[in-house]
C-alpha positions in Angstrom: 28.2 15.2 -9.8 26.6 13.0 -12.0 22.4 12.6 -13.3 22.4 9.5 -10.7 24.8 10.6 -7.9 24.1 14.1 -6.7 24.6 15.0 -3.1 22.0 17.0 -2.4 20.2 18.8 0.7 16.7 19.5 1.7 15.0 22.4 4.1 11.5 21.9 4.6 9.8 24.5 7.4 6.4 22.8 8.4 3.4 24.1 10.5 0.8 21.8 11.8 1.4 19.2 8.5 1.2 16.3 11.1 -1.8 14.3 9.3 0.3 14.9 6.1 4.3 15.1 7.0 4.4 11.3 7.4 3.5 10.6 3.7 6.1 13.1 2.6 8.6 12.0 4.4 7.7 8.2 3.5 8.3 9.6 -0.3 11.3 10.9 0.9 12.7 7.7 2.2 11.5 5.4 -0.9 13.6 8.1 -3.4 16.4 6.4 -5.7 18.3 8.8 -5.2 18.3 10.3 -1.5 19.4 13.4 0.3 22.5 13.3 2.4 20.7 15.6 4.9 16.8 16.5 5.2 16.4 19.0 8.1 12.7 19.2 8.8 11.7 22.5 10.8 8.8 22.6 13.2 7.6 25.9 13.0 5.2 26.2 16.0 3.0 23.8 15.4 0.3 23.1 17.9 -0.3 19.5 16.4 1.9 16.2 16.5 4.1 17.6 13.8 7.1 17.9 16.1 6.1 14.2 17.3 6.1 12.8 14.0 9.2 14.7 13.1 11.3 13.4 16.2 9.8 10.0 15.7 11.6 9.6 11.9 14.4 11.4 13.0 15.6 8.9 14.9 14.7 6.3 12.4 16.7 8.1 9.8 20.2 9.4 10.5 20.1 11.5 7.3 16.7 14.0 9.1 17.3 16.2 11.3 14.7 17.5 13.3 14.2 21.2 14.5 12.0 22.8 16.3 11.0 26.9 16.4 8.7 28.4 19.0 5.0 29.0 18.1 4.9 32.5 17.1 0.8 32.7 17.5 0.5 33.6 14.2 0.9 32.5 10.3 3.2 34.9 8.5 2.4 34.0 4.8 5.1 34.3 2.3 7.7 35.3 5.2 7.3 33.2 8.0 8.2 30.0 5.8 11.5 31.9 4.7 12.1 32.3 8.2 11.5 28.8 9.1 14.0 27.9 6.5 16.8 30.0 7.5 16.3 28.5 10.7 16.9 25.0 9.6 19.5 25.8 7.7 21.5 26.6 10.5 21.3 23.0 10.8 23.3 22.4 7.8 25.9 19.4 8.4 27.4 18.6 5.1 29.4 21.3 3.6 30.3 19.8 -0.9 26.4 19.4 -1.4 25.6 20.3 -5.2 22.1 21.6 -5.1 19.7 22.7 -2.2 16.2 22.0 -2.0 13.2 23.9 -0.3 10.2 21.4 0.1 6.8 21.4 1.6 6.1 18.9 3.8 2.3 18.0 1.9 3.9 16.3 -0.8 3.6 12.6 -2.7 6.4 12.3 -4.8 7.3 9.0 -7.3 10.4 7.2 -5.7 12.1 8.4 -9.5 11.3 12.3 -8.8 14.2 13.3 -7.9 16.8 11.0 -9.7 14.3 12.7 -12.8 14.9 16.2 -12.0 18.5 16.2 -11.5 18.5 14.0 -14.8 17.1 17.6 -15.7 20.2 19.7 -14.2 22.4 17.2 -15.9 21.3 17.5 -19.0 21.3 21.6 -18.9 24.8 23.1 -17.6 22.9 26.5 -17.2 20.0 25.3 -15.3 19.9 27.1 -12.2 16.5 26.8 -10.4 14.3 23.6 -11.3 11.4 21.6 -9.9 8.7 18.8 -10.9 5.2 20.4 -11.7 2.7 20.7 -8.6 -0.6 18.6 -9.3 -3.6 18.1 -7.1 -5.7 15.3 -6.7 -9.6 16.7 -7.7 -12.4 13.7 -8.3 -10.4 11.2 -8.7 -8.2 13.2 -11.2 -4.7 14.6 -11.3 -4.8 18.2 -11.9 -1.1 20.6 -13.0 -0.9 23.7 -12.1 -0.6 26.3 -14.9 3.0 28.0 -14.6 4.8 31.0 -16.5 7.7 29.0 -18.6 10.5 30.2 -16.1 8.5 29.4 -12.6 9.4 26.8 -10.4 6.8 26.4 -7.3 7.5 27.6 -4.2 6.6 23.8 -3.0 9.5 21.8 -4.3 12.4 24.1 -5.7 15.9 23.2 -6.5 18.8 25.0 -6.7 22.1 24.5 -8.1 25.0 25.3 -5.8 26.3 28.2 -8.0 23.3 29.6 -9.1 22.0 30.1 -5.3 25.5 31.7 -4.2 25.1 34.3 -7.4 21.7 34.9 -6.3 22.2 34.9 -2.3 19.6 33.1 -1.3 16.0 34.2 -0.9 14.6 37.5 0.3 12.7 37.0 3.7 9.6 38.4 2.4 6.2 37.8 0.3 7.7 37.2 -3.6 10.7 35.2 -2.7 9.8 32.2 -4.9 9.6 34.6 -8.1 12.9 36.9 -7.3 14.9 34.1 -7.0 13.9 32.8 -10.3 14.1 36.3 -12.0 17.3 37.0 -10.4 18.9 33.8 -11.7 17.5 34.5 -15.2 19.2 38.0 -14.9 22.2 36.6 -13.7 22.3 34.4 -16.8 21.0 31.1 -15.5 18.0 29.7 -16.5 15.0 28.5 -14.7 11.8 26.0 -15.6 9.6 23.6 -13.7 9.8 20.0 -15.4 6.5 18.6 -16.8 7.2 15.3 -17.3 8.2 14.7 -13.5 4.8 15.9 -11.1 4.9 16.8 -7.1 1.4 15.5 -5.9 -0.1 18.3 -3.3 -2.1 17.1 -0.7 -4.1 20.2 0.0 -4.6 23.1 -2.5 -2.0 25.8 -3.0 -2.8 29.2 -0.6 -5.4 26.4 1.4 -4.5 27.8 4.6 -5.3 31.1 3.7 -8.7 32.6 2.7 -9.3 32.9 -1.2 -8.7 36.7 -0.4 -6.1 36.8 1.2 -4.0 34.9 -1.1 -4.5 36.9 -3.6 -3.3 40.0 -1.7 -0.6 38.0 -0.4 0.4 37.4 -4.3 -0.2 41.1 -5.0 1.9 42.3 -2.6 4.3 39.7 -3.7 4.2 41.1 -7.2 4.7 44.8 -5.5 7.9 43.7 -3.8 9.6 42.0 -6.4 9.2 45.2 -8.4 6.2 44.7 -11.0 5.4 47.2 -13.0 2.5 49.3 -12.4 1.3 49.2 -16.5 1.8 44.9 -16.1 0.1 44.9 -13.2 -3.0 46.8 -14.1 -3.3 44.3 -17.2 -2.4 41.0 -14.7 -5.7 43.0 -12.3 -8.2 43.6 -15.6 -7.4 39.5 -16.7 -7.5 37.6 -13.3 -10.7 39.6 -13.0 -12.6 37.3 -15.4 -11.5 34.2 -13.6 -13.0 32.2 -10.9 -14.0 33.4 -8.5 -14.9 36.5 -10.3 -13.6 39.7 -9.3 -12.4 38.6 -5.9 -8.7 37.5 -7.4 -8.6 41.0 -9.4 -9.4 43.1 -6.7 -7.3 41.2 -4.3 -4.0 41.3 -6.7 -4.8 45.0 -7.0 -5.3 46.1 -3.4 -2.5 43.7 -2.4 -0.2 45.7 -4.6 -1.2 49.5 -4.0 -1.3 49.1 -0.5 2.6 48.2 -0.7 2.8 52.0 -1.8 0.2 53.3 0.9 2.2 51.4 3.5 5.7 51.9 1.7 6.7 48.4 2.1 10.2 47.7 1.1 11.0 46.6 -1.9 14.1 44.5 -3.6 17.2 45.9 -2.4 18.5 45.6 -6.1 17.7 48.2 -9.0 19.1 46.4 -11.7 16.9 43.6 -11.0 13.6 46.0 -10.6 14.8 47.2 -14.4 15.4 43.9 -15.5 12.1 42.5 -14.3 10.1 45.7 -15.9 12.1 45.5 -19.1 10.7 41.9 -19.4 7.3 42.4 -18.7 7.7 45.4 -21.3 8.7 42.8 -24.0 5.6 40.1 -23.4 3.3 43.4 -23.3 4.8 43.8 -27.0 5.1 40.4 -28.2 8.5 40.4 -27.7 11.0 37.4 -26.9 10.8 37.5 -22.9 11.7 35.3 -20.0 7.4 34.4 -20.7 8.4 33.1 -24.1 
């Protein structure tokens, strides 16, 4: 594998993206350096995804299209992880080097990817990675703020070895932070890249209310094994923020209710120690995974 020639694959699980998939997947086909298989899953969609999605797939021997029943429902945080799994049964190529998960409301430079795995190249021990995710607001572009080690759920990479050390993601709400912690247990590290941007097409959580992303997150945060004392401090901060209250409340309700309805958690008590013992350290000004 070199920073120019990686062979690389891509799983992106869409749901009624069709006035956006074509613009991805045009980004897609003007890259530099190209996937040797992008299998795009129709999750249900009651739109002309599926249409749009056949239509380049027979342009394009290197997309695959798949398509899943509509379940009459959005399952946020676990119903994409589903999708994926599904499309990965669709896997061809067997000596790919890293695996991508990627939204399907993205604008990406024709350089973004030959620029991120310029990124792996450069860093043997770089296990998860990604471009920053920025949104177009008046006219302006707009980066998400990210904790050091976090790589977006929209447009995350993963080296070969790192995702067989860290078998895959968890089917549930929190899978786009345990996979990062994990691999940062495990040794590896992980870091968004902010001199290459992923342009998002619609806000992050946009298809669900404000509230109900923010339990979604919470309950995320319960899952992946947060602690309580963190996440009484992470409630009390996002409480000042726009909109007020609302995100503080819903991180907090999303995250007790896991114990009132005792969700499952990780399956993996060395990582639920790791993960406290970190968020211990930032609380105390410590060198952490936070910085």
């Amino acid at each position: 594998m070199t920073a120019m020639q990686p062979k690389y694959v891509v799983i992106s699980p869409v749901r009624d993206e069709g006035h956006l998939i074509e613009k991805t997947i045009l980004s897609i086909a003007s890259q530099t350096v190209r996937p040797i298989q992008w299998i795009l899953v129709n999750d249900g969609s009651r739109d002309n995804t599926g249409a749009v999605i056949d239509e380049y797939a027979q342009k394009y021997p290197w997309i695959t299209a798949a398509h899943r029943p509509d379940r009459g429902f959005r399952e946020p945080g676990t119903g994409v992880i589903n999708a994926f799994y599904y499309g990965h049964q669709f896997l061809r190529p067997s000596d790919w080097d890293f695996i991508v998960k990627l939204d399907g409301d993205l604008d990406l430079a024709p350089d973004y990817f030959e620029n991120c795995f310029a990124e792996f190249s450069r860093d043997p021990k770089l296990g998860i990675g990604g471009g920053v995710v920025g949104h177009m607001i008046d006219g302006k572009l707009q980066i998400e703020e990210n904790p050091f080690f976090h790589v977006r759920g929209a447009t995350k990479i993963y080296r070969r070895e790192c995702w067989q050390m860290i078998d895959g993601l968890i089917k549930a709400p929190g899978w786009d932070t345990v996979d990062e912690l994990k691999a940062n247990m495990l040794g590896w590290s992980t870091r968004s890249f902010p001199n290459v941007t992923a342009v998002q097409c619609r806000p992050t959580g946009a298809t669900n209310s404000i509230w109900g992303n923010w339990v979604k997150n919470g309950r995320a945060n319960y899952i992946s094994g947060y602690h309580p004392f963190f996440m009484l401090l992470k409630c009390l901060s996002r409480a000042g923020q726009k909109p007020f209250l609302i995100t503080g409340a819903g991180l907090f309700y999303g995250y007790v209710s896991g114990y009132l309805t005792r969700t499952p958690r990780v399956d993996d008590q060395d990582l639920i120690r790791y993960i406290r013992k970190q968020q211990l350290r930032r609380l105390t000004f410590r060198d952490s995974i936070w910085r």
